[in-house]
RONU-57631 format. One record per residue: x, y, z of N, C-alpha, C in turn; residue in one letter; residue number from 0. Coordinates in steps of 0.001 Angstrom, whole numbers. Atoms other than C-alpha are relative to their C-alpha. Layout:
<pts>
     n.xx     n.yy     n.zz    ca.xx    ca.yy    ca.zz     c.xx     c.yy     c.zz  mivex  tordren
        X        Y        Z        X        Y        Z        X        Y        Z      A      NUM
...
</pts>
This chain:
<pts>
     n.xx     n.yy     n.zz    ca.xx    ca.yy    ca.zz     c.xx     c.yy     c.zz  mivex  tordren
     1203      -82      803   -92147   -32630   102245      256     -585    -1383      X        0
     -147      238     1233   -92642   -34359    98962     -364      964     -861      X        1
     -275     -637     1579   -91626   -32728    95426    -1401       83     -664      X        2
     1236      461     1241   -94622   -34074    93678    -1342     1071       78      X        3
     1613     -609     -166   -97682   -32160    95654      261     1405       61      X        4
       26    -1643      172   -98165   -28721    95168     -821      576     1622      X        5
      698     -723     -872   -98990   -26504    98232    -1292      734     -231      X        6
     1543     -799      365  -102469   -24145    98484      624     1202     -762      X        7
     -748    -1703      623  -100020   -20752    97475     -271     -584    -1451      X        8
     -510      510     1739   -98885   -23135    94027    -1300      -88     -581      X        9
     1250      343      487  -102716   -24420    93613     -462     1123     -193      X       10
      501    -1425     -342  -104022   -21002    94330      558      825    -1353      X       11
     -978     -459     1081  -100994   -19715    91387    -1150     -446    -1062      X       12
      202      569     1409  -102207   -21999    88960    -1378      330     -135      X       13
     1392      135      360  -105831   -21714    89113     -122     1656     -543      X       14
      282    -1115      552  -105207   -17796    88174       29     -561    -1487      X       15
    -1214     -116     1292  -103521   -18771    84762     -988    -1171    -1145      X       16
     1534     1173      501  -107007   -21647    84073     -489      870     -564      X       17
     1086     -803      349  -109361   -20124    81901    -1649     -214     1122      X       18
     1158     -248     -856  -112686   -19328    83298    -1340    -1221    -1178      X       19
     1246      424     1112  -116103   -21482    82071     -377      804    -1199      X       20
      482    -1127     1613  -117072   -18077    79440     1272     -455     -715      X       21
    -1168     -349      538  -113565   -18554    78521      362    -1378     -663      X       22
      473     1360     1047  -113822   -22100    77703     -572     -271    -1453      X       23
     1055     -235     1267  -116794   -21624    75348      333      946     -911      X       24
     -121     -630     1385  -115262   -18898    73569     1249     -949     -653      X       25
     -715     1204      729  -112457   -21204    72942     -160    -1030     -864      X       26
       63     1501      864  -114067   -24142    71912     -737      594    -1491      X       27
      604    -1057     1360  -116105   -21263    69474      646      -12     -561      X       28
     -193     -273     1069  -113774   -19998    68101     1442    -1162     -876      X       29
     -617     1418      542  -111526   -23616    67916     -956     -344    -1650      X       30
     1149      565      930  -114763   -24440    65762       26     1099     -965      X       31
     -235     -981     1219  -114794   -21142    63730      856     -644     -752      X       32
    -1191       24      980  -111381   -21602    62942     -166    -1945     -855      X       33
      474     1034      853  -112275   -25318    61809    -1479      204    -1224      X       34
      655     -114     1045  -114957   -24201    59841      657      873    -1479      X       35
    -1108     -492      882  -112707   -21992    58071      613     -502     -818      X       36
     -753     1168      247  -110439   -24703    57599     -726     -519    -1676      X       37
      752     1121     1021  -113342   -26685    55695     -385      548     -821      X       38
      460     -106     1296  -115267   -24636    53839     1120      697     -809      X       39
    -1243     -230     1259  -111408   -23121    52059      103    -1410     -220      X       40
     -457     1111      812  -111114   -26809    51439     -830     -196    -1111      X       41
     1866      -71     1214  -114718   -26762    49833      418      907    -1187      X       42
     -132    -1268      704  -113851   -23633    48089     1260     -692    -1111      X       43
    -1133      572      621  -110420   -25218    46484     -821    -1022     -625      X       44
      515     1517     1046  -112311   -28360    45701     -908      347    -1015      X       45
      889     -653      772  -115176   -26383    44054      949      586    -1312      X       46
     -538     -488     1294  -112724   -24729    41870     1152    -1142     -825      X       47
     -928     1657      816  -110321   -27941    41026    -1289     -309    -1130      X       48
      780      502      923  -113627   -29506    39642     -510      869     -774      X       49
      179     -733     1213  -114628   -26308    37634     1194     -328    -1100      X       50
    -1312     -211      896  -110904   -26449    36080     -440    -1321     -523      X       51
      459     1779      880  -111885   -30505    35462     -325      -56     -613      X       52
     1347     -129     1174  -115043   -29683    33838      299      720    -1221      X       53
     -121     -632     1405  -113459   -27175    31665      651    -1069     -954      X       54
    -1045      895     1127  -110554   -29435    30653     -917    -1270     -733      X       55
      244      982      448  -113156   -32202    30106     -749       15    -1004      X       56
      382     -738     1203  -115255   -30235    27904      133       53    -1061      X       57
    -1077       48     1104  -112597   -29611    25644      246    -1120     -829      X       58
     -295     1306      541  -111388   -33286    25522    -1211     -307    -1079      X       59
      761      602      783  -114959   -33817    24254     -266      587     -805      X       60
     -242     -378     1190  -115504   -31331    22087      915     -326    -1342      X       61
     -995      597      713  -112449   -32514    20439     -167    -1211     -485      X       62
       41     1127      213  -113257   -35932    20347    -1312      266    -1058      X       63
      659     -471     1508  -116376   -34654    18453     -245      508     -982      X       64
     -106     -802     1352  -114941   -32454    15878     1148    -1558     -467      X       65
     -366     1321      230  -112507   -35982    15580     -786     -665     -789      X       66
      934      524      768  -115045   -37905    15062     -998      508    -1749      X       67
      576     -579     1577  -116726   -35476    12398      726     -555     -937      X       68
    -1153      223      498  -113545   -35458    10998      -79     -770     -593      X       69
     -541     1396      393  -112950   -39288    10740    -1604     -148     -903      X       70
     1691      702      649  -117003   -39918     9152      294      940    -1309      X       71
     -285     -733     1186  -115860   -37099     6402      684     -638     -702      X       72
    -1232      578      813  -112938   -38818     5358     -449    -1631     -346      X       73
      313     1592     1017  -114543   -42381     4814     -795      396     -386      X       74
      781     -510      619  -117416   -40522     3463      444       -6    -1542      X       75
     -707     -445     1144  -114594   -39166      986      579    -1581     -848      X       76
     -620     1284      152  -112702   -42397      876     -542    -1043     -471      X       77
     1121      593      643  -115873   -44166     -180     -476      159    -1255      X       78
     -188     -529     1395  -116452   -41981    -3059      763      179     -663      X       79
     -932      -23      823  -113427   -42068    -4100      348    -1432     -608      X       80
      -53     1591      909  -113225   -46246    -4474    -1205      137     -896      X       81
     1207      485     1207  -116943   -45900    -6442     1028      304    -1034      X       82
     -826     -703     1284  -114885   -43189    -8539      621    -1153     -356      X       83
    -1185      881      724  -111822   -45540    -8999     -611    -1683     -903      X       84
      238     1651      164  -113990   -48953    -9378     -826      669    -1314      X       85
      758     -115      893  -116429   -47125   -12001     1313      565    -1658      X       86
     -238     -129     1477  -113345   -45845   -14394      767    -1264     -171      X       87
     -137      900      154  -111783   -49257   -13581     -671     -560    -1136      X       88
      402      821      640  -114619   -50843   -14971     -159      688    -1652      X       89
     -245     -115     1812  -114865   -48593   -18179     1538      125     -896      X       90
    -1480      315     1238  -111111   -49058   -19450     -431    -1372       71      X       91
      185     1392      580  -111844   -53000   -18941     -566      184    -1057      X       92
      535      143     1294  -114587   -52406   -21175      526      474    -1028      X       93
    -1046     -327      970  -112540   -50612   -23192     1284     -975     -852      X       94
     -927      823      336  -109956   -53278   -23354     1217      -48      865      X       95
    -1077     -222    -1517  -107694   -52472   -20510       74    -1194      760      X       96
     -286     1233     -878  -106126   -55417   -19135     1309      392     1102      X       97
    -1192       -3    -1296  -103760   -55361   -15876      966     -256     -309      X       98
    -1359      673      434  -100197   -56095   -16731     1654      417      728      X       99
    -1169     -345     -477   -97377   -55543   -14520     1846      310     -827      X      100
    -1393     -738     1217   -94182   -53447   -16198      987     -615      488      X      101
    -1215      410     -506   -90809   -53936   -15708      608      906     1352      X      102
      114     -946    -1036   -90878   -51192   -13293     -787     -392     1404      X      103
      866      349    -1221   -93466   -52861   -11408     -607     1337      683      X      104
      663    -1006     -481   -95040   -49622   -11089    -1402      339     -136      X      105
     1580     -382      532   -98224   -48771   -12927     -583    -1242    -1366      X      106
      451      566     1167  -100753   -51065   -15050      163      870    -1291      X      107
     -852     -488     1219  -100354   -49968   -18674    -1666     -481     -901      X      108
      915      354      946  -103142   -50156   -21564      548    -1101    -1573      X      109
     -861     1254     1192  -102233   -53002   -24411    -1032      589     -954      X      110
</pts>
């Protein structure tokens, strides 16, 4: 007799050890549960990654617009401070204040 074919006893064996058609369908159920499972904890993880994103990105911008304040204050300042410098500039010229580099090469000087 050939190895390969199974007798009716062996066929008869195996077909106990088959699930049944109900037994199928709860399978492929709860195959599918457990894949839904699967997905929506991936959903759930991804949902909270992009909260953590949104916070961190928040931040960045907030930041970037107290920055910005920041930087528009300081040429604000930096602006009023050349009028300042150019307006007592111009009253020592009138005064008589001429530019003259020291020997120091440090500071103009009044003649």
């Amino acid at each position: 007799m050939d190895d390969t074919v199974l007798d009716v006893d062996q066929v008869e064996n195996l077909i106990k050890f088959c699930p049944t058609k109900e037994e199928m369908e709860l399978l492929k159920v709860s195959e599918f549960k457990r894949s839904l499972n699967t997905v929506n904890s991936a959903c759930n993880e991804a949902k909270k990654l992009a909260s953590q994103y949104q916070k961190e990105a928040d931040k960045c911008n907030s930041g970037m617009e107290t920055c910005e304040e920041v930087r528009e204050k300081a040429e604000e300042a930096l602006s009023a401070q050349m009028k300042l410098t150019a307006m007592w500039e111009l009253r020592a010229r009138q005064k008589g204040w001429r530019e003259k580099v020291a020997k120091s090469n440090a500071f103009p000087y009044f003649i």
